[in-house]
PAKEBA-362183 format. One record per residue (C-alpha): z negated, y negated, x; residue number from 1. Coordinates in steps of 0.2 Angstrom, whole numbers, plus 2048, in hexadecimal, padded with zeros to 3 digits. Example, Ala and Ser with C-alpha at 12.3 -4.5 7.8 and 13.67 -1.06 7.14 Angstrom:
BEGIN
{w: 7D9&v: 816&u: 83E&k: 1}
{w: 7DC&v: 805&u: 844&k: 2}
This chain:
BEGIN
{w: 7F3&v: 827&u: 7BD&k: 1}
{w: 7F3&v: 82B&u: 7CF&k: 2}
{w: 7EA&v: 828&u: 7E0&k: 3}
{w: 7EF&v: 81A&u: 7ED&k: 4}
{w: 7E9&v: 819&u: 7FC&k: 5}
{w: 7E2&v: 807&u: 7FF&k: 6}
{w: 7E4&v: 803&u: 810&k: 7}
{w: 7D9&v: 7F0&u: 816&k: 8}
{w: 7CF&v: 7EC&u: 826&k: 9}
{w: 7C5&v: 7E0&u: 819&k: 10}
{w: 7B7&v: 7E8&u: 812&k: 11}
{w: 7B5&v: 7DA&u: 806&k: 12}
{w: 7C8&v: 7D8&u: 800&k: 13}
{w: 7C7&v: 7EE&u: 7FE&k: 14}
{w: 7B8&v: 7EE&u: 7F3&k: 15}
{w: 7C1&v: 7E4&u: 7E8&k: 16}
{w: 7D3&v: 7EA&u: 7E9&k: 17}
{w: 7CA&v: 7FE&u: 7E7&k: 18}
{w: 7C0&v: 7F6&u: 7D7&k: 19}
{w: 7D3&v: 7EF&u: 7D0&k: 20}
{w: 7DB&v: 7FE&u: 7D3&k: 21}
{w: 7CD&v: 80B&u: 7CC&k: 22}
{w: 7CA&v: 800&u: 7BC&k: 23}
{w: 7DE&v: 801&u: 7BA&k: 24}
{w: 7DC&v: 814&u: 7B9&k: 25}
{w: 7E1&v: 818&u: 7CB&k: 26}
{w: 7D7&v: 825&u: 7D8&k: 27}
{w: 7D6&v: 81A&u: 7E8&k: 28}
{w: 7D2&v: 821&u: 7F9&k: 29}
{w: 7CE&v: 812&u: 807&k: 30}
{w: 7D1&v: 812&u: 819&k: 31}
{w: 7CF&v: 806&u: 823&k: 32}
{w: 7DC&v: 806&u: 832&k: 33}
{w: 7EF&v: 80B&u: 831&k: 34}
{w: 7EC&v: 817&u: 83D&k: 35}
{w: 7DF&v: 81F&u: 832&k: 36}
{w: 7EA&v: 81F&u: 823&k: 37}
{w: 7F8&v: 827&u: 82C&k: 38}
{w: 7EC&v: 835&u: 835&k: 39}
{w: 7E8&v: 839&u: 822&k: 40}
{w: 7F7&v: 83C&u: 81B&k: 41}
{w: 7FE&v: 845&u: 827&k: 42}
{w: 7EF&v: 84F&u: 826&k: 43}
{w: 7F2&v: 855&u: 815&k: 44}
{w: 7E9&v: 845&u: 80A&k: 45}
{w: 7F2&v: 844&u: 7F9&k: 46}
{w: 7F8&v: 833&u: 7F3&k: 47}
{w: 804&v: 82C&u: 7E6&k: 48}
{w: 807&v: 81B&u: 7EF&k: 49}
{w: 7FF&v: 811&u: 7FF&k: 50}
{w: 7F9&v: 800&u: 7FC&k: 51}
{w: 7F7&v: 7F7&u: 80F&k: 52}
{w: 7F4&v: 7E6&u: 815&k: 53}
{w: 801&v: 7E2&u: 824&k: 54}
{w: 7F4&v: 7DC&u: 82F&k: 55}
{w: 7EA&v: 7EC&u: 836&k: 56}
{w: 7DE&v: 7ED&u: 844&k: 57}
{w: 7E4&v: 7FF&u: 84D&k: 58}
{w: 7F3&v: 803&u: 857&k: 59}
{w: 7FE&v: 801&u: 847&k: 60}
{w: 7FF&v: 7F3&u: 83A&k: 61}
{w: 803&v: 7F5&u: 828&k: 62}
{w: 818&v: 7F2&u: 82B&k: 63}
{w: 815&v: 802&u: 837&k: 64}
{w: 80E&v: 80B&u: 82C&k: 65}
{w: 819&v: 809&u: 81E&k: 66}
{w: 827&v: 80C&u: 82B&k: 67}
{w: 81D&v: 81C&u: 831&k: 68}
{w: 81B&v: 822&u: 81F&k: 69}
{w: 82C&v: 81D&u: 81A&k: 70}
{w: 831&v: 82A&u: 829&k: 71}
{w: 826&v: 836&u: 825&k: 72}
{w: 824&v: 838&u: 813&k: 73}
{w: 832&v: 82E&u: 80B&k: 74}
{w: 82D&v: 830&u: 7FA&k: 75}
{w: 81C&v: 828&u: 7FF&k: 76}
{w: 81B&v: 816&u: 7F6&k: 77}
{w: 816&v: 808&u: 800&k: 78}
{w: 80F&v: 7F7&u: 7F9&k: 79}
{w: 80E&v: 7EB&u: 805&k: 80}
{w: 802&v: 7DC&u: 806&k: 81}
{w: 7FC&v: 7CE&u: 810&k: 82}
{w: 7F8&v: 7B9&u: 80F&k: 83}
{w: 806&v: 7B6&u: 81F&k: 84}
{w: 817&v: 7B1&u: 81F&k: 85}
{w: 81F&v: 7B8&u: 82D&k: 86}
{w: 816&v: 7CB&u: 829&k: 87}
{w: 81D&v: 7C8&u: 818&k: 88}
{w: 82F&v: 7C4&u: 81E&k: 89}
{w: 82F&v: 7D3&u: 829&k: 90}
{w: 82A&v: 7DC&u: 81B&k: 91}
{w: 837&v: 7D9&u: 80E&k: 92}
{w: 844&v: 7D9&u: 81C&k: 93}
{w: 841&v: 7EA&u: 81F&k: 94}
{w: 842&v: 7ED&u: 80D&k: 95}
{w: 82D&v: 7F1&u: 809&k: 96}
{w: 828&v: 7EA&u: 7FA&k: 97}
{w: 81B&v: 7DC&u: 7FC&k: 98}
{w: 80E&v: 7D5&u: 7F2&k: 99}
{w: 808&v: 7C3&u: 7F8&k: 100}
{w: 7F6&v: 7C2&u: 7FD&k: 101}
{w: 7ED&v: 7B9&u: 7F2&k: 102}
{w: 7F1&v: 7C5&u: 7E5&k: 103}
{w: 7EE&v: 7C4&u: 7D1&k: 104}
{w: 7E9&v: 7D5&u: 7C8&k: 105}
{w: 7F7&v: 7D5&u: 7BE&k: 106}
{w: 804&v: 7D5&u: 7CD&k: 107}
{w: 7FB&v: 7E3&u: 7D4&k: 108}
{w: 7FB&v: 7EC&u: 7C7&k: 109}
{w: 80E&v: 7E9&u: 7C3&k: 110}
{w: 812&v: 7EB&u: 7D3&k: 111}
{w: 80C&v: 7FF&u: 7D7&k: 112}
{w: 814&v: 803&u: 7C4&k: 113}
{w: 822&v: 7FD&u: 7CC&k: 114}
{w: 821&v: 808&u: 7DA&k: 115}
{w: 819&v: 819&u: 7D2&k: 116}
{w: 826&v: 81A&u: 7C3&k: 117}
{w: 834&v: 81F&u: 7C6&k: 118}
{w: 844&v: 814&u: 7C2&k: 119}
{w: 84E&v: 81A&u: 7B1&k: 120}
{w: 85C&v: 80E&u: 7BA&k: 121}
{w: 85C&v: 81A&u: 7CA&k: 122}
{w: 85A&v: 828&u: 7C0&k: 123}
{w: 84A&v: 82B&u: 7CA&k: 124}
């Protein structure tokens, strides 16, 4: 189904985001920083979309990232997340999808479909 990259400072909140994904069918890989998660896709690191919480401990935060990646590589998917209103505003004003913290499954999972197949709309 595809590998996201799962990026959360919270060991707790990545053990059970990793656990979701996997038993949706997905390959996850974790990193722990933004920083991190850029270094290894610049380095070569395959993944289909990048799920990261706004709030990041590291030089960047999650909206860096996903402008970074958006730069970059701007066929990379970004889901955003994160449980405060102003990351979320500057979020979807910048035009990054954004899943509220807490999250249900179900959104989750509706969310990265969403993101990883491509729009019959757009052609994609």
């Amino acid at each position: 189904m595809g590998t996201i990259l799962v990026v959360e400072d919270n060991s707790e909140i990545s053990n059970v985001t990793v656990t979701l994904l996997q038993n949706l069918g997905y390959r996850t890989a974790l990193a722990e920083t933004a920083d991190d998660a850029f270094e290894r896709l610049v380095r070569g690191e395959k993944a289909d979309l990048v799920f990261t919480d706004i709030v990041m401990p590291g030089k960047m935060n999650g909206i860096e990232l996903a402008r970074s990646l958006r730069s970059r590589f701007p066929g990379l998917p970004v889901l955003l997340t994160t449980g405060y209103s102003a990351g979320a505003q500057q979020a979807t004003q910048e035009g990054f999808p954004l899943l509220s913290k807490p999250y249900r499954p179900d959104l989750l999972a509706k969310a990265i479909r969403t993101l990883l197949v491509p729009s019959v709309e757009t052609g994609g």
